[in-house]
C-alpha positions in Angstrom: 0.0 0.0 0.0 1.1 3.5 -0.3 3.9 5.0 2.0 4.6 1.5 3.4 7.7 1.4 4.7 8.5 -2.2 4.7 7.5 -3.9 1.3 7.9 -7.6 0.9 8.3 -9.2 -2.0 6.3 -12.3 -1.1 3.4 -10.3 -0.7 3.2 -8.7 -3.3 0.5 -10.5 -5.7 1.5 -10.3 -9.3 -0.7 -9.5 -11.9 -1.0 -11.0 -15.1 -1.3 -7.4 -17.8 -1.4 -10.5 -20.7 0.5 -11.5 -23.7 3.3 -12.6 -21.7 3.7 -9.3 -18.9 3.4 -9.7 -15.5 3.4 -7.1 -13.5 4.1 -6.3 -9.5 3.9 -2.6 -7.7 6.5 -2.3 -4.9 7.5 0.1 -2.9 5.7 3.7 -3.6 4.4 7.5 -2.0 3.1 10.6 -3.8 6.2 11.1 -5.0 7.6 8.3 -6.8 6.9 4.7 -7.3 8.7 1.5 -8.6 7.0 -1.2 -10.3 8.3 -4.5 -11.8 7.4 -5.9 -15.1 8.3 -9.6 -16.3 8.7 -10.0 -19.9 8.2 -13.1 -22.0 10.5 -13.3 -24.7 8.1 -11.6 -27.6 6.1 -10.2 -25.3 5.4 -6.1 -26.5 5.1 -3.5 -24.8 2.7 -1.1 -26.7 3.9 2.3 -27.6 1.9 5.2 -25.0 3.0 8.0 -23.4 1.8 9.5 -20.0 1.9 12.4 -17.4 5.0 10.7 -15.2 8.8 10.5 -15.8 9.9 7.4 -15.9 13.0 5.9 -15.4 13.5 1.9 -17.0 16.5 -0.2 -15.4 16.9 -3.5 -17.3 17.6 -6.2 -14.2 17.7 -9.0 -16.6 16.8 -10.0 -20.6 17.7 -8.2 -24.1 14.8 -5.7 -25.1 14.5 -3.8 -28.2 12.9 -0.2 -26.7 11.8 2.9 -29.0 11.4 6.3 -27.0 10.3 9.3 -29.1 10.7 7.1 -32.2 14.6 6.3 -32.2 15.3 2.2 -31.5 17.7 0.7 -29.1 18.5 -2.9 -28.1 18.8 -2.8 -24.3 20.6 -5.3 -21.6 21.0 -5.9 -18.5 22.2 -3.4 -16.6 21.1 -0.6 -18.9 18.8 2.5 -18.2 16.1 4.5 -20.3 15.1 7.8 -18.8 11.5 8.1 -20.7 10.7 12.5 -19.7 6.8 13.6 -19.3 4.5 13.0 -22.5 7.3 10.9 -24.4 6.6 8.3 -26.5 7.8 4.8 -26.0 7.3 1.2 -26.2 9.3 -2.0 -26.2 9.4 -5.4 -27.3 11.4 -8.1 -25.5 13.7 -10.1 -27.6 15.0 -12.7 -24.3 13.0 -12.9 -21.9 13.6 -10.4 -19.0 12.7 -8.3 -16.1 12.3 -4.8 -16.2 12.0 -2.0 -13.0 10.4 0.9 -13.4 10.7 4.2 -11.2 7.8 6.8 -11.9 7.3 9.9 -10.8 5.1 10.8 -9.4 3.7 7.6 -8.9 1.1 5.8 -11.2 -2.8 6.2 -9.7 -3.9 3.7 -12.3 -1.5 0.8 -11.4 -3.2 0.6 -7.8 -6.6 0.9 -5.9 -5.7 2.3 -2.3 
């Protein structure tokens, strides 16, 4: 829940977004949030943009990522910094785990 301090990952109840994504909120405030988001290799990630900067660290997998229409093949250990309003989308060529910082945090990712 929001502004927990303590968040365990064996609590945290993943949910299945389909096509191969499964997504789990951790830790998040007003502020800023950080959500991870299992890929299956092919899975996509469809193109959108929203109000939030978000920032992409690739824990594990090989993703190919556009952001504002220019491609890049991403790997672990690699970061995407995706500004307000941008543009972006992804399609995961191994199979791979994504975490994602927002900020401010997402409203539509949970129901406090």
């Amino acid at each position: 829940m929001k502004g927990d301090r303590w968040v365990y990952y064996k609590d945290i109840a993943p949910q299945d977004m389909g096509d191969g994504v499964v997504r789990r909120v951790l830790a998040y405030s007003d502020d800023v949030m950080v959500v991870e988001n299992t890929f299956e290799e092919g899975a996509v990630g469809a193109e959108h943009s929203h109000p939030h900067t978000q920032i992409t660290y690739v824990k594990s997998g090989v993703f190919a990522f556009t952001i504002d229409g220019e491609e890049h093949v991403v790997r672990e250990g690699d970061t995407l910094l995706k500004t307000d309003g941008v543009v972006h989308g992804c399609i995961c060529l191994e199979t791979g785990v994504l975490l994602d910082i927002f900020s401010p945090y997402r409203e539509d990712f949970v129901q406090d």
